[in-house]
N, CA, C and O atoms as CSV, one atom per row, in Angstrom:
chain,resi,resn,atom,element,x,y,z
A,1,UNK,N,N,5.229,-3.662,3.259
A,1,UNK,CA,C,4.379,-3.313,4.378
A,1,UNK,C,C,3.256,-4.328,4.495
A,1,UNK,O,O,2.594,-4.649,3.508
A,2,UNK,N,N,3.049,-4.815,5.660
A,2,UNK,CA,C,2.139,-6.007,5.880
A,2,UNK,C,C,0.920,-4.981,6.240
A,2,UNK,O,O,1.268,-3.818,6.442
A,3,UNK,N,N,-0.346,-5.259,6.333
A,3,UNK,CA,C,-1.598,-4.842,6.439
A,3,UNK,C,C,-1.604,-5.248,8.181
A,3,UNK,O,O,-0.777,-6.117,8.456
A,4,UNK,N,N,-2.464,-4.705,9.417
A,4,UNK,CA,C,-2.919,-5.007,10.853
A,4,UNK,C,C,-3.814,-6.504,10.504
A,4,UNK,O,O,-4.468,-6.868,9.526
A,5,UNK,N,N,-3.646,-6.822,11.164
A,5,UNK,CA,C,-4.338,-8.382,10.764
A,5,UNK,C,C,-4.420,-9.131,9.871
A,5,UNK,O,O,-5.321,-9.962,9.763
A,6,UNK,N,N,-3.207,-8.918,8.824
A,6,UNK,CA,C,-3.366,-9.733,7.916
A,6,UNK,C,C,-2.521,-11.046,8.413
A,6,UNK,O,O,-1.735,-11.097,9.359
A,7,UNK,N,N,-2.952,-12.236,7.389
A,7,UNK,CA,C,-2.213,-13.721,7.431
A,7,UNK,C,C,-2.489,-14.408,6.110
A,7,UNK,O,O,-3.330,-14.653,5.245
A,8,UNK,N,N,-0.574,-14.643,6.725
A,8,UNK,CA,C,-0.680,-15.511,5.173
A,8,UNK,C,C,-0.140,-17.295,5.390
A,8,UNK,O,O,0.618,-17.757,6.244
A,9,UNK,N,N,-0.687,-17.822,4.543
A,9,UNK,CA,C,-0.391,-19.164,4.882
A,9,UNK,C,C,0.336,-20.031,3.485
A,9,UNK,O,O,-0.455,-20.400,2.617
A,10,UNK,N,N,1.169,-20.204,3.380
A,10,UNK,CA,C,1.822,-20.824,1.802
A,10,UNK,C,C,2.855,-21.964,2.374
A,10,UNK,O,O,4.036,-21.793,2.674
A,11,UNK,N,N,1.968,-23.366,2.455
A,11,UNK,CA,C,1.958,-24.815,2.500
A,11,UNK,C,C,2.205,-25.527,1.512
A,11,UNK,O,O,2.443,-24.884,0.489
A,12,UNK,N,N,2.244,-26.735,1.416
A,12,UNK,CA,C,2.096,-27.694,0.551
A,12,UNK,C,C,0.830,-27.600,-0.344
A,12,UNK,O,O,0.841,-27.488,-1.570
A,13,UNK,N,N,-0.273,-27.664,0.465
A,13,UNK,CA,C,-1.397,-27.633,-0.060
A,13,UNK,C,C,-2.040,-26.304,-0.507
A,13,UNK,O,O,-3.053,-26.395,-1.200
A,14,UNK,N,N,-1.629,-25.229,-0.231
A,14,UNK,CA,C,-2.566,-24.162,-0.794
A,14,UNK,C,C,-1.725,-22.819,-0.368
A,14,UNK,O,O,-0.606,-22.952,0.127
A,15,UNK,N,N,-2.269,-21.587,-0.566
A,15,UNK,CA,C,-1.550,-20.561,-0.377
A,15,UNK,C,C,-2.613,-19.426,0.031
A,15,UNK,O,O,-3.127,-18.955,-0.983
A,16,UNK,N,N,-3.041,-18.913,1.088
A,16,UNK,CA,C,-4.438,-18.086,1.120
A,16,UNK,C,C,-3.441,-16.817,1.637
A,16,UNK,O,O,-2.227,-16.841,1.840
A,17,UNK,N,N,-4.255,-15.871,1.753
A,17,UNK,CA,C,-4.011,-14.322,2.706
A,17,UNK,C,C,-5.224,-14.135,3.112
A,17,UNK,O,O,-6.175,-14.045,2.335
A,18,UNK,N,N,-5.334,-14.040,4.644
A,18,UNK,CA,C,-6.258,-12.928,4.979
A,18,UNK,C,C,-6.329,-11.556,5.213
A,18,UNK,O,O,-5.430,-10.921,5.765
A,19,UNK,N,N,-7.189,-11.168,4.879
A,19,UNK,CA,C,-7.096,-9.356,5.148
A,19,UNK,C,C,-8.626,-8.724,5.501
A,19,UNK,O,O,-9.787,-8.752,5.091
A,20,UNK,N,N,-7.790,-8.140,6.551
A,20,UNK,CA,C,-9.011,-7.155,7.468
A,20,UNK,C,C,-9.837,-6.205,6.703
A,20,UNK,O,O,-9.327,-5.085,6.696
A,21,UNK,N,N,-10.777,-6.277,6.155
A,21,UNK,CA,C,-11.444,-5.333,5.162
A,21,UNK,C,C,-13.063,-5.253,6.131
A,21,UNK,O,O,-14.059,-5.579,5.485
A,22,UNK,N,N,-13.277,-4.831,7.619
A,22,UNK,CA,C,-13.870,-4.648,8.005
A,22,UNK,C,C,-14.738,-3.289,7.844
A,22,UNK,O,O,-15.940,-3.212,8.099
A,23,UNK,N,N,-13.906,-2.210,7.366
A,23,UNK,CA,C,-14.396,-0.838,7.375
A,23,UNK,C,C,-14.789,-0.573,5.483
A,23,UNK,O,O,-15.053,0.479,4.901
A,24,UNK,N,N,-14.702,-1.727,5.043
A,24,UNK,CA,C,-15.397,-1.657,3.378
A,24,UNK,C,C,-16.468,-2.740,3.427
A,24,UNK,O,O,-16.402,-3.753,4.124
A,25,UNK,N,N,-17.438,-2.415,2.625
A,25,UNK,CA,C,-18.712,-3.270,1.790
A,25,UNK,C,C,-18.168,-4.074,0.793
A,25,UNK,O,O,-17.221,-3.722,0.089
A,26,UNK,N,N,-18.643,-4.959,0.727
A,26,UNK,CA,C,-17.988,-6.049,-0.091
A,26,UNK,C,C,-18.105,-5.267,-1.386
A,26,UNK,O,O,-17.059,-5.541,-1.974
A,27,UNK,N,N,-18.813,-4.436,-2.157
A,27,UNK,CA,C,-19.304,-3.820,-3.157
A,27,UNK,C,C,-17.940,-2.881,-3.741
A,27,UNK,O,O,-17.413,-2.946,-4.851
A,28,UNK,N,N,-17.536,-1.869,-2.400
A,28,UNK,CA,C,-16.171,-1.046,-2.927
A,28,UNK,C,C,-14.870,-2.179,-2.572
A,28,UNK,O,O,-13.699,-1.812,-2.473
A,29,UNK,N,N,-15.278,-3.466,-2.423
A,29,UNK,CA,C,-13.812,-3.839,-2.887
A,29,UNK,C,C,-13.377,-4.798,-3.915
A,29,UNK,O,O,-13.693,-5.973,-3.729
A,30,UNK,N,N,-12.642,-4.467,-5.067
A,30,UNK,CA,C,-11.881,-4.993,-5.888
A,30,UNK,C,C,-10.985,-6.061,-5.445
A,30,UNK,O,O,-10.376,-6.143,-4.379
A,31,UNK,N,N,-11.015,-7.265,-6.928
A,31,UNK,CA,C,-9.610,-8.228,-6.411
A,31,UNK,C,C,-9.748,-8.442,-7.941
A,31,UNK,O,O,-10.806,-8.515,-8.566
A,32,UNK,N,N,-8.511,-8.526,-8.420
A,32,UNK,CA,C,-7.838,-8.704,-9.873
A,32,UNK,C,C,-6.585,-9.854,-9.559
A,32,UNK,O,O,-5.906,-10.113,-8.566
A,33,UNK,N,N,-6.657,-10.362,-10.879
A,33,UNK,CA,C,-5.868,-11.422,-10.908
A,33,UNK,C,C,-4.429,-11.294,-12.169
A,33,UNK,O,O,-4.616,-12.211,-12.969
A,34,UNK,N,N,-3.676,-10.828,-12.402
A,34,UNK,CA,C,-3.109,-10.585,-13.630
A,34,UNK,C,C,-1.434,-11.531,-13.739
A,34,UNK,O,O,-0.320,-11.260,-13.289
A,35,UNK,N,N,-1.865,-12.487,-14.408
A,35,UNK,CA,C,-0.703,-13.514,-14.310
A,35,UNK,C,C,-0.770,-13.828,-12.374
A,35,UNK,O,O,-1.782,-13.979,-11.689
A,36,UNK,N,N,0.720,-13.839,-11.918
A,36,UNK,CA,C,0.555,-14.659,-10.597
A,36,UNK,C,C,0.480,-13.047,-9.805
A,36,UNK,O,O,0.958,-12.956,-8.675
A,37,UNK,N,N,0.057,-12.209,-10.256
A,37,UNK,CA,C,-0.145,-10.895,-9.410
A,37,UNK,C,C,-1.102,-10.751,-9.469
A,37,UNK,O,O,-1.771,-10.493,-10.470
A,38,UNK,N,N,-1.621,-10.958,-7.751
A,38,UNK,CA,C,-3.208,-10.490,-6.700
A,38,UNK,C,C,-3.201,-9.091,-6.526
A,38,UNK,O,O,-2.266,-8.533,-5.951
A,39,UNK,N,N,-4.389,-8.346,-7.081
A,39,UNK,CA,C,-4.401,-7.082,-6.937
A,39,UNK,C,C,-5.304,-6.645,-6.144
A,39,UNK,O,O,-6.141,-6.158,-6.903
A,40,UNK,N,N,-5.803,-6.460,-4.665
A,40,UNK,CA,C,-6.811,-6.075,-3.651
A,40,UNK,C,C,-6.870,-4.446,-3.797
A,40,UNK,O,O,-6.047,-3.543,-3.650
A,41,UNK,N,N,-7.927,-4.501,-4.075
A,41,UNK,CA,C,-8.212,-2.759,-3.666
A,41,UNK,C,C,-9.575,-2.101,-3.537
A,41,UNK,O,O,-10.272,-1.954,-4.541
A,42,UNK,N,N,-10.038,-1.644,-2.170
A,42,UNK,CA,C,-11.100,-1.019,-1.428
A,42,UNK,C,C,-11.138,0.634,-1.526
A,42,UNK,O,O,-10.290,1.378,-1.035
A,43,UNK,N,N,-12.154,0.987,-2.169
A,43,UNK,CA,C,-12.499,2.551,-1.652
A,43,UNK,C,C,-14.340,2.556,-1.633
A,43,UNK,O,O,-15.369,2.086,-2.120
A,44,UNK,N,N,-13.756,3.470,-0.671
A,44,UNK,CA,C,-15.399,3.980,-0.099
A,44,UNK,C,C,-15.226,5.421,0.251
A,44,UNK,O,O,-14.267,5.821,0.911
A,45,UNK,N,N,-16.028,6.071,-0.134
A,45,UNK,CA,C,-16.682,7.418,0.042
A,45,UNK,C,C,-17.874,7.556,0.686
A,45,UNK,O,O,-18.737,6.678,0.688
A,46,UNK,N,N,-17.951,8.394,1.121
A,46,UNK,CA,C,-19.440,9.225,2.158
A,46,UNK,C,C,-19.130,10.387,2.306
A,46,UNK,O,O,-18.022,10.873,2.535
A,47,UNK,N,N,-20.368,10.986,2.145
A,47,UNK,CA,C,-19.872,12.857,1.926
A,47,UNK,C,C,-21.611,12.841,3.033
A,47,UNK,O,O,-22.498,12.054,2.700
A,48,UNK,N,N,-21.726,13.381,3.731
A,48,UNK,CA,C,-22.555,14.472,5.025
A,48,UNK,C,C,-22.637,15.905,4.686
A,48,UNK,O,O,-21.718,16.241,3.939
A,49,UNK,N,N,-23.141,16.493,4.882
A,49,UNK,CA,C,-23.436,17.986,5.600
A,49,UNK,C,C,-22.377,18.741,6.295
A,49,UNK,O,O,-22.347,19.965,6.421
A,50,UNK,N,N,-21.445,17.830,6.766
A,50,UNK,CA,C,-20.137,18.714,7.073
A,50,UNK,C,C,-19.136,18.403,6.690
A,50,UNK,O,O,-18.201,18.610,7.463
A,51,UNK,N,N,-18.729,17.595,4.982
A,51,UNK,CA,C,-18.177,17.208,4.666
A,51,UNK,C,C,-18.042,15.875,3.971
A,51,UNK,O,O,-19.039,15.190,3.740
A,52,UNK,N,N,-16.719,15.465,3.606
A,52,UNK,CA,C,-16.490,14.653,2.661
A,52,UNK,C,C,-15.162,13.801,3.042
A,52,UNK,O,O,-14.151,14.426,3.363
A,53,UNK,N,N,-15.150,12.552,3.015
A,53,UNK,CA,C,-14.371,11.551,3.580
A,53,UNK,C,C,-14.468,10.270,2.303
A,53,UNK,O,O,-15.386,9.646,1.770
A,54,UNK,N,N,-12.598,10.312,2.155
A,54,UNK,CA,C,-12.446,8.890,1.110
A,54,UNK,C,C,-11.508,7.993,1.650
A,54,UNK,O,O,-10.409,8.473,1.924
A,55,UNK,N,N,-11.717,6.651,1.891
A,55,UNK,CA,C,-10.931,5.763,2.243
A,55,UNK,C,C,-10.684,4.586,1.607
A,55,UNK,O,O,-11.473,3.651,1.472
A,56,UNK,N,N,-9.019,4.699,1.033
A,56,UNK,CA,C,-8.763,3.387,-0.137
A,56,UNK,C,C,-7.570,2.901,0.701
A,56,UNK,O,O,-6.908,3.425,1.597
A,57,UNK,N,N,-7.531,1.537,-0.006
A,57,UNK,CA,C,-6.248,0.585,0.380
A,57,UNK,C,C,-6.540,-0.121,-1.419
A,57,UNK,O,O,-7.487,-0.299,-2.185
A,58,UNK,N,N,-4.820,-0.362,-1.383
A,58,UNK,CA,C,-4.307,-1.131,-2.816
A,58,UNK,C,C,-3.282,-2.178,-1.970
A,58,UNK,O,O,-2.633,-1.966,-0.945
A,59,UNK,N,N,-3.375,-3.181,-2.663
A,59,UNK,CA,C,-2.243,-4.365,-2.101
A,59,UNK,C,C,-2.086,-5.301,-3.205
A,59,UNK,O,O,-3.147,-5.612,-3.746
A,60,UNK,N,N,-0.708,-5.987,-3.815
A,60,UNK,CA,C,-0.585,-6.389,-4.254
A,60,UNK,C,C,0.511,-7.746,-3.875
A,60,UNK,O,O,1.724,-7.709,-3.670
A,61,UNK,N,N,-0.142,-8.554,-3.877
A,61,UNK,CA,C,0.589,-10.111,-3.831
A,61,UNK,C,C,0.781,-11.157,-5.103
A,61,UNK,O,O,0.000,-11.506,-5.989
A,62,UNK,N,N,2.001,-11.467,-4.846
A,62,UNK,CA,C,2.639,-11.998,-5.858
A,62,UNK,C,C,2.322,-13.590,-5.318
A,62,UNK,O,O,3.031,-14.076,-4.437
A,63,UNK,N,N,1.106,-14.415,-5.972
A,63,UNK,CA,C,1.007,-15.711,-5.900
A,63,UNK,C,C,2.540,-16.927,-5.667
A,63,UNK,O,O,3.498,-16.264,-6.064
A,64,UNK,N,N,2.847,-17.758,-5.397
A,64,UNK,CA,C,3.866,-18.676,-5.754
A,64,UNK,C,C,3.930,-18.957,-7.047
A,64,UNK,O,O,3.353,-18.160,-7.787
A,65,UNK,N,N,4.414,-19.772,-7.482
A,65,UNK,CA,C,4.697,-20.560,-8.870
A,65,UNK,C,C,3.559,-21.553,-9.107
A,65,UNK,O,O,2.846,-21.889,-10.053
A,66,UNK,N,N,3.712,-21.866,-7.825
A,66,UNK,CA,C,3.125,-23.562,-7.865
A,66,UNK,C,C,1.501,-23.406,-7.057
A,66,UNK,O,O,0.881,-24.210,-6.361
A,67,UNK,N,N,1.121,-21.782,-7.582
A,67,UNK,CA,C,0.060,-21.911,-7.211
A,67,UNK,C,C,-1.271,-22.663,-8.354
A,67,UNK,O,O,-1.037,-22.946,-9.529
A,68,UNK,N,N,-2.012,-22.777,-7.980
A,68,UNK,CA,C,-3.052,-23.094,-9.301
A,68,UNK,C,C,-3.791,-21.819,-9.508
A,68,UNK,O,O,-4.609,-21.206,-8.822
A,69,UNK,N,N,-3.182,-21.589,-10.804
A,69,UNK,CA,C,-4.555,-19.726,-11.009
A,69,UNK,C,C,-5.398,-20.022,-11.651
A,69,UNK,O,O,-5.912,-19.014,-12.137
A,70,UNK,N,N,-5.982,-21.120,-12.025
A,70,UNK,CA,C,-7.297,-20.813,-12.296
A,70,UNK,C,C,-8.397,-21.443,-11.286
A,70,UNK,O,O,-9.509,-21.711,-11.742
A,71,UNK,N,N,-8.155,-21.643,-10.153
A,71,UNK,CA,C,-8.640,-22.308,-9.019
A,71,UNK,C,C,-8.790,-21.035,-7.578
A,71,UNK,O,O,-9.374,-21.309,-6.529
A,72,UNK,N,N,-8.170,-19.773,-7.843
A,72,UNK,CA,C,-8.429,-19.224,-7.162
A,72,UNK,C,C,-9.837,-18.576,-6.455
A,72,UNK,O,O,-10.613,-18.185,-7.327
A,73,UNK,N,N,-10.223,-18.422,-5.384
A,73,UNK,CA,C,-10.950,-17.939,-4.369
A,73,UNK,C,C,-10.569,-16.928,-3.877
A,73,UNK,O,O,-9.433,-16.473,-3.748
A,74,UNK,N,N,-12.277,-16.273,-3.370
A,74,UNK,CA,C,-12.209,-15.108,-2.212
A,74,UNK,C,C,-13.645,-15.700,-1.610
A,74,UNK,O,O,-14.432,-16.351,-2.299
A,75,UNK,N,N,-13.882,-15.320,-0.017
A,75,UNK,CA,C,-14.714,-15.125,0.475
A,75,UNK,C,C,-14.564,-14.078,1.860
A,75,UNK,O,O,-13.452,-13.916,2.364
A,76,UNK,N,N,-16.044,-13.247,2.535
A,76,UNK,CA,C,-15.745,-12.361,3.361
A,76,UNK,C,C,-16.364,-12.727,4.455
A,76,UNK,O,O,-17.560,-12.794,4.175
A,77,UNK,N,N,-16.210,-12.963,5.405
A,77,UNK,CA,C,-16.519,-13.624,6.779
A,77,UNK,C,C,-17.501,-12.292,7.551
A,77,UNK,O,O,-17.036,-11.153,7.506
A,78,UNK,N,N,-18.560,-12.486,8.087
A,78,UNK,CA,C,-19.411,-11.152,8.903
A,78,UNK,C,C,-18.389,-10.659,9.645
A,78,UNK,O,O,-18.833,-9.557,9.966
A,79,UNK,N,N,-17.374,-10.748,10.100
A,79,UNK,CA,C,-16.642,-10.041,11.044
A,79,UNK,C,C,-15.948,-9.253,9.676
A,79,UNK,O,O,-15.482,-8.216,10.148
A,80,UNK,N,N,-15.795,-9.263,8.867
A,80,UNK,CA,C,-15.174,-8.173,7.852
A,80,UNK,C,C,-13.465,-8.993,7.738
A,80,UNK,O,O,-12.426,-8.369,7.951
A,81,UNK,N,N,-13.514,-10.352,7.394
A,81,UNK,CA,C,-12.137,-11.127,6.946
A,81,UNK,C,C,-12.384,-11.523,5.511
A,81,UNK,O,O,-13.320,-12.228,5.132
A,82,UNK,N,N,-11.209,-10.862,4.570
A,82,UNK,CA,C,-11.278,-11.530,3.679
A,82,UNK,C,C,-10.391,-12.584,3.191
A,82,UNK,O,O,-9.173,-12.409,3.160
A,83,UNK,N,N,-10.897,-13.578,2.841
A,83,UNK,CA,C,-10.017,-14.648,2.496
A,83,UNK,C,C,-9.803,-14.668,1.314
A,83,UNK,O,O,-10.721,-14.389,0.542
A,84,UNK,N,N,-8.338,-15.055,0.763
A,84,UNK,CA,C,-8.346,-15.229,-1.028
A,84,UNK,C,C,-7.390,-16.549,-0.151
A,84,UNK,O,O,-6.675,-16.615,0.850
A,85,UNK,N,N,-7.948,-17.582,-1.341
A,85,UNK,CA,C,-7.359,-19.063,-1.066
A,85,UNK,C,C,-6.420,-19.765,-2.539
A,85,UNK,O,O,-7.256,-20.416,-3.165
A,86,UNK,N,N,-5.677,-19.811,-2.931
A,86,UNK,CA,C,-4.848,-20.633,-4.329
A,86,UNK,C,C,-4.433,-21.835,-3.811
A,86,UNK,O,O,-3.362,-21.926,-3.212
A,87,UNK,N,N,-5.268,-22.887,-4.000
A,87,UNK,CA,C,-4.804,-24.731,-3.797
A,87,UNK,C,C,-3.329,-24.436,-4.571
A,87,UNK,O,O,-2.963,-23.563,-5.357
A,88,UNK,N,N,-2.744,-25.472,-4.023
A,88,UNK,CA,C,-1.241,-25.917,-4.972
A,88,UNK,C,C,-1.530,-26.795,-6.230
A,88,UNK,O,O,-2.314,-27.735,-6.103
A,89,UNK,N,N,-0.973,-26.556,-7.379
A,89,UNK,CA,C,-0.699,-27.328,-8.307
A,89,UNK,C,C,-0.223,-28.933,-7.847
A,89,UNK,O,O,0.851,-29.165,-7.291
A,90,UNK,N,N,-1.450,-30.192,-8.266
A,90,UNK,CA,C,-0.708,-31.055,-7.628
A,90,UNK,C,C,0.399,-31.424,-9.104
A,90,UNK,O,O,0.292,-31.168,-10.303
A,91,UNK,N,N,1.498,-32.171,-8.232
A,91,UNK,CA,C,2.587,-33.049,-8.108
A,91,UNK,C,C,2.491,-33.782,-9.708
A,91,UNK,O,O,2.119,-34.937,-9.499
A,92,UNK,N,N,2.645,-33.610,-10.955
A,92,UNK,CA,C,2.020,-34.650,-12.134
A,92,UNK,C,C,3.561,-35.522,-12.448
A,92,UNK,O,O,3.495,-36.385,-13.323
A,93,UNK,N,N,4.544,-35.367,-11.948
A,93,UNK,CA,C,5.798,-36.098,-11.864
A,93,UNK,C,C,4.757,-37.501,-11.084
A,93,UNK,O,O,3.984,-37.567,-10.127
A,94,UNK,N,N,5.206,-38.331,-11.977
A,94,UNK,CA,C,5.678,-39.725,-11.364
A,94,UNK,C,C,6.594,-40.999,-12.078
A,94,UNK,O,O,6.773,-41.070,-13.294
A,95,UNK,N,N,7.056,-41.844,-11.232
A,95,UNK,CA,C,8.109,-42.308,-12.485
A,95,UNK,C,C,6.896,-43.782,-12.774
A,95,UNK,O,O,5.747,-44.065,-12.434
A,96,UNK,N,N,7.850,-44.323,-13.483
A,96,UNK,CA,C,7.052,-45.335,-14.497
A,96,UNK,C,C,7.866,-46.770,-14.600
A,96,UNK,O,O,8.756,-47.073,-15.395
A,97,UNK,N,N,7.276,-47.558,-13.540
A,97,UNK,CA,C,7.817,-48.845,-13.418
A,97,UNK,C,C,8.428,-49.575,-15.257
A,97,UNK,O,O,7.703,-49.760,-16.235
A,98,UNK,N,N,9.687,-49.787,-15.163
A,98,UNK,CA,C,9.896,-50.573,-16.915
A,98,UNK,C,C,9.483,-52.198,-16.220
A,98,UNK,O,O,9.697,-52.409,-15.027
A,99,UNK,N,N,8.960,-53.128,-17.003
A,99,UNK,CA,C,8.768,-54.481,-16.800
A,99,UNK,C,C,9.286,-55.016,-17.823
A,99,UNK,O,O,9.283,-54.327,-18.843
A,100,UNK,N,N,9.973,-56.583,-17.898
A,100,UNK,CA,C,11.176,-57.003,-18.678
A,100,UNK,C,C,9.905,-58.059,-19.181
A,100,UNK,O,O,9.102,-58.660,-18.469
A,101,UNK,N,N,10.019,-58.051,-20.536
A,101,UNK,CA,C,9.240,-59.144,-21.058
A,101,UNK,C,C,9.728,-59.574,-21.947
A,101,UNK,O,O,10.174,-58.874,-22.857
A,102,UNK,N,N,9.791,-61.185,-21.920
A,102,UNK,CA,C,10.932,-61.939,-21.879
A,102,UNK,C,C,9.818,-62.703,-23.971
A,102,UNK,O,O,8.624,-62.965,-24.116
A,103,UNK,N,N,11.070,-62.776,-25.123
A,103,UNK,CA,C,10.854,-63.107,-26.349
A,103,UNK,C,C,10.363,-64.726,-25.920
A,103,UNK,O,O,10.714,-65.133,-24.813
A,104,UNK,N,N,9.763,-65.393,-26.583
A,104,UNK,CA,C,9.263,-66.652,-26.938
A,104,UNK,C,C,9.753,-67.124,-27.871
A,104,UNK,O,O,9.387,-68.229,-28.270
């Protein structure tokens, strides 16, 4: 199940999700990292005079391979967007010119 406004972007260069977390305070929401599993999760409570109201969301995303986890990000935009961003692991393959050097 995809979230209403969420986006995800998984490029060459990086791998982010956004998610609509407009109706939480940055305070009730959680983000855990456990191996390449993103764990998002918001609750908020408010209780009034005529009652009592709880609202949670849990989401869990499974990073790529070739993400970098210890480089991960979040930030929350005033419109209530949250961004989690994972750059890609660069590229450490390269080959290795041989040069012929000739005995004396």
């Amino acid at each position: 199940m995809r979230f209403v406004n969420e986006k995800i972007v998984n490029n060459d260069s990086k791998f982010s999700v956004q998610v609509d977390v407009s109706h939480f305070k940055p305070e009730d929401l959680k983000i855990q990292l456990d191996g390449r599993e993103l764990k998002i999760e918001g609750t908020q409570e408010s209780k009034s005079e005529h009652g009592y109201s709880k609202r949670s969301f849990s989401k869990m995303i499974l990073l790529p391979e070739d993400a970098d986890l210890t480089a991960v990000q979040s930030a929350i935009s005033n419109d209530g967007n949250m961004q989690i961003e994972a750059p890609k692991k660069t590229n450490t393959f390269c080959s290795i010119p041989i040069i012929f050097v000739a005995k004396h």
